[in-house]
C-alpha positions in Angstrom: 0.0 0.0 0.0 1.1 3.4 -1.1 1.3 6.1 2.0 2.7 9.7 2.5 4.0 9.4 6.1 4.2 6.7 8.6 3.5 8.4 12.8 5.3 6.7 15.8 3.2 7.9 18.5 5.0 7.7 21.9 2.7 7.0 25.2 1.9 10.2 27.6 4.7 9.0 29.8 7.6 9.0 27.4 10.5 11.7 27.9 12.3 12.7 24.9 15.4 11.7 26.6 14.0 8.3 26.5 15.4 7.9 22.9 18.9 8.7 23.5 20.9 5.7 22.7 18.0 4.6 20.1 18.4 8.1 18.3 21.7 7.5 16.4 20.2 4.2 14.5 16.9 5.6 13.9 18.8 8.6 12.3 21.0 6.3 10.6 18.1 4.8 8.6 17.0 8.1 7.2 20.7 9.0 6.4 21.6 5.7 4.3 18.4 6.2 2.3 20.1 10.1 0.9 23.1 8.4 -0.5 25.3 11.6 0.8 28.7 12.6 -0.4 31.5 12.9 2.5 31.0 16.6 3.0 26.8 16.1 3.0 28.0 13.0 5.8 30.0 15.5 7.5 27.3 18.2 7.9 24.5 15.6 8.8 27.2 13.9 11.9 27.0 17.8 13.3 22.9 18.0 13.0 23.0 14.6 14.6 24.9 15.5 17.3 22.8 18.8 17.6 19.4 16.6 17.9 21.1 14.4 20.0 22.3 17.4 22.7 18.4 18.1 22.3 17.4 15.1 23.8 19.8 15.2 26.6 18.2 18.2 27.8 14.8 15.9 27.6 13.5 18.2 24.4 12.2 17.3 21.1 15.1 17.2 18.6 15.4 18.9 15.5 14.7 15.8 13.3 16.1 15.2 9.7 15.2 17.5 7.0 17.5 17.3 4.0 16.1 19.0 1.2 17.3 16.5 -1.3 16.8 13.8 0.9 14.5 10.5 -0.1 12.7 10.3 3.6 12.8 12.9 6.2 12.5 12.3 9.8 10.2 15.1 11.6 8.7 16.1 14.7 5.4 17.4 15.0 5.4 20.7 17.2 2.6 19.7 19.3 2.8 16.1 19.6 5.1 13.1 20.9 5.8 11.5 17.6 8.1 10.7 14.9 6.7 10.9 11.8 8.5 9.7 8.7 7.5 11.4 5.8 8.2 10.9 1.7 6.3 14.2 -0.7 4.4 11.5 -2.4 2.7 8.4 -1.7 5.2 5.4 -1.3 5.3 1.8 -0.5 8.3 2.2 0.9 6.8 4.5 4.5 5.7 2.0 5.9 8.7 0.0 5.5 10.9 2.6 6.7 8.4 3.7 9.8 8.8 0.1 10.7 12.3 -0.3 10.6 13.2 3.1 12.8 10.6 1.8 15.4 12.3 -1.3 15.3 15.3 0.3 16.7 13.3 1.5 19.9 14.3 -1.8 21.9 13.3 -0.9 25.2 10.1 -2.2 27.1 9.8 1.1 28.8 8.9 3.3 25.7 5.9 2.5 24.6 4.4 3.8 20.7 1.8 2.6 18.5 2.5 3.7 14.5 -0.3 5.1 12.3 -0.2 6.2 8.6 -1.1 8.9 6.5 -2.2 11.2 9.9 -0.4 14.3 8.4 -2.7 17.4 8.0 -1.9 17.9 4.4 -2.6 14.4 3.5 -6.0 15.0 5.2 -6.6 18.0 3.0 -5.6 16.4 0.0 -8.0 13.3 0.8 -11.5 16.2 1.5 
């Protein structure tokens, strides 16, 4: 099935600082899929270290927003989610929103994933 974005939805309990040591795979994921050159890595290892001083201080992080990138990982202002997001419909989402919770091993964070919740896919659907 084709979808715009795939949500990982955190529990009302989970702390941002919760995905510390999870943060650097789940980035990871989003990188490989941009197929960077060695100054693009180099820039992208500084904005990953910048999210992840974010989530030490227990805030939301910055996310992963390459313009040129295949998937971007973003973080809805007013919500405790990831959302994984693609500018067209894909089949690959909800492979990708799988494989970034995936790396969320502990039993303590809890999430449930949803697709297509964005507000502009809602738009697009009316």
């Amino acid at each position: 099935m084709k979808n715009y974005s795939g949500h990982i939805i955190f529990d009302n309990n989970f702390q941002w600082k919760d995905l510390e040591k999870y943060f650097p795979d789940m980035w990871e994921i989003i990188e490989e899929e941009s197929k960077l050159n060695v100054e693009d890595k180099q820039f992208d290892d500084i904005l990953l270290n910048m999210n992840l001083e974010e989530i030490r201080k227990n805030k939301k992080p910055f996310g992963y927003r390459r313009e040129n990138s295949k998937f971007k990982m973003i973080f809805p202002q007013d919500k405790k989610e990831i959302t994984i997001y693609r500018n067209m419909p894909n089949e690959e989402i909800e492979e990708m929103t799988e494989r970034v919770a995936h790396e969320i091993k502990s039993k303590k964070v809890k999430y449930s994933i949803q697709y297509d919740q964005m507000i502009s896919h809602q738009v697009k659907k009316k």
